[in-house]
N, C-alpha and C positions, 0 to 999 in steps of 0.2 A: 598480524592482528586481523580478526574478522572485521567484516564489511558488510552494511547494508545497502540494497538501494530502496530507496525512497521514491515508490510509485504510489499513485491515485491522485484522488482529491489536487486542483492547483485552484485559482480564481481567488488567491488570499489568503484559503484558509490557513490558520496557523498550526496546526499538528504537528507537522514539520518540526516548527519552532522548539513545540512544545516535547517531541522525543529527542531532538536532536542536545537539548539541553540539558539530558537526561541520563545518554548512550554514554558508555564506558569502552563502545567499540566503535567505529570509523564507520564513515557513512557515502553515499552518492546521493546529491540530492540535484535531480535532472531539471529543477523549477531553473528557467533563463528568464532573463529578460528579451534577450535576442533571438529566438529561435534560428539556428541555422544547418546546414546539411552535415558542419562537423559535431552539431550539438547532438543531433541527433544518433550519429556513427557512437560517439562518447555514451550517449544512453543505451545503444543497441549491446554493444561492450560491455557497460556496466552489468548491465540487466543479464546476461550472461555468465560474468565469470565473480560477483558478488557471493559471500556465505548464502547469504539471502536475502527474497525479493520480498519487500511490504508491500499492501498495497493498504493503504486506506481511504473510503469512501463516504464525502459526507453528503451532505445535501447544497453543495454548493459547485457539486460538479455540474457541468454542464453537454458534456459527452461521455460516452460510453464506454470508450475503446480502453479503460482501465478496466475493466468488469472481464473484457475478454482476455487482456493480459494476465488477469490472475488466474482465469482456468486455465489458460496457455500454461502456465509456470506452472501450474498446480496440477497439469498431466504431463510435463517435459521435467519437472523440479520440485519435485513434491516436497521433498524432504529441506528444500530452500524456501518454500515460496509459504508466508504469512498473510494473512485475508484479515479486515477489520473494516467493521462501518460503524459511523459515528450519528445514532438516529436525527441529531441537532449539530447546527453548528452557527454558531451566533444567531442572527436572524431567520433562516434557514432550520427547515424543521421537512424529514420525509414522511410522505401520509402513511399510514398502517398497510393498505397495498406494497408501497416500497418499500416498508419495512420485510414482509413477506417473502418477497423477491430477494431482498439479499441475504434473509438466513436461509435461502433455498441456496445460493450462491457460496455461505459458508458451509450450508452439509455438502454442495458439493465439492469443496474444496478440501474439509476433510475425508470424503468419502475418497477423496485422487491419492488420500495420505499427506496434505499440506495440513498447515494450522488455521486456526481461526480465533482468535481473539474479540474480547467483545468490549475491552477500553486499550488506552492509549498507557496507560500503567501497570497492564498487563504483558502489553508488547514488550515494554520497559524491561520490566523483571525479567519475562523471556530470553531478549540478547544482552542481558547484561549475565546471566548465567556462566 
């Protein structure tokens, strides 16, 4: 059975929730409550040997280092690695700036030959294919 892992966005948001509720194929979702050095070894793996890597990005992130794991994956895994940002997300909204910034992030993500998706029910249809 195909596999995703389930990278970006954590601090709540529910996207997760809401594809995982969705997939008709098996998932990695690296959200812990513990963070630990085998949590992470288990993410480093996942991220690795997964069909493929999501990453989605809303406005509730609060670091970055998901932005470079998708051009990582999207110049090592192109053909694995899925891009999506979510301009709102609950209370949380990115300004037009930051909108800009990541459809630069999505052309260059398909520009590497990954995908880019622009909702959460598109990802859907995508691996459920």
């Amino acid at each position: 059975m195909k596999k995703v892992f389930l990278g970006g966005t954590c601090n709540e948001s529910v996207w997760r929730d809401y594809i995982t509720s969705k997939l008709h194929i098996d998932y990695f979702n690296p959200v812990v409550e513990d963070w630990t050095l085998e949590c992470q070894a288990k993410e480093v793996y996942e991220r690795e040997h997964c069909d493929y890597c999501l990453y989605v990005i809303t406005p509730k992130m609060t670091g970055v280092y998901s932005i470079a794991e998708v051009i990582d994956d999207s110049n090592k895994r192109p053909e694995r690695t899925i891009f999506c940002y979510l301009p709102i997300d609950e209370d949380k909204e990115f300004t037009v700036g930051q909108c800009k910034s990541l459809d630069n992030v999505g052309k260059m993500v398909i520009r590497n030959n990954g995908k880019w998706f622009e909702s959460l029910e598109d990802i859907v249809n995508y691996l459920n294919l």
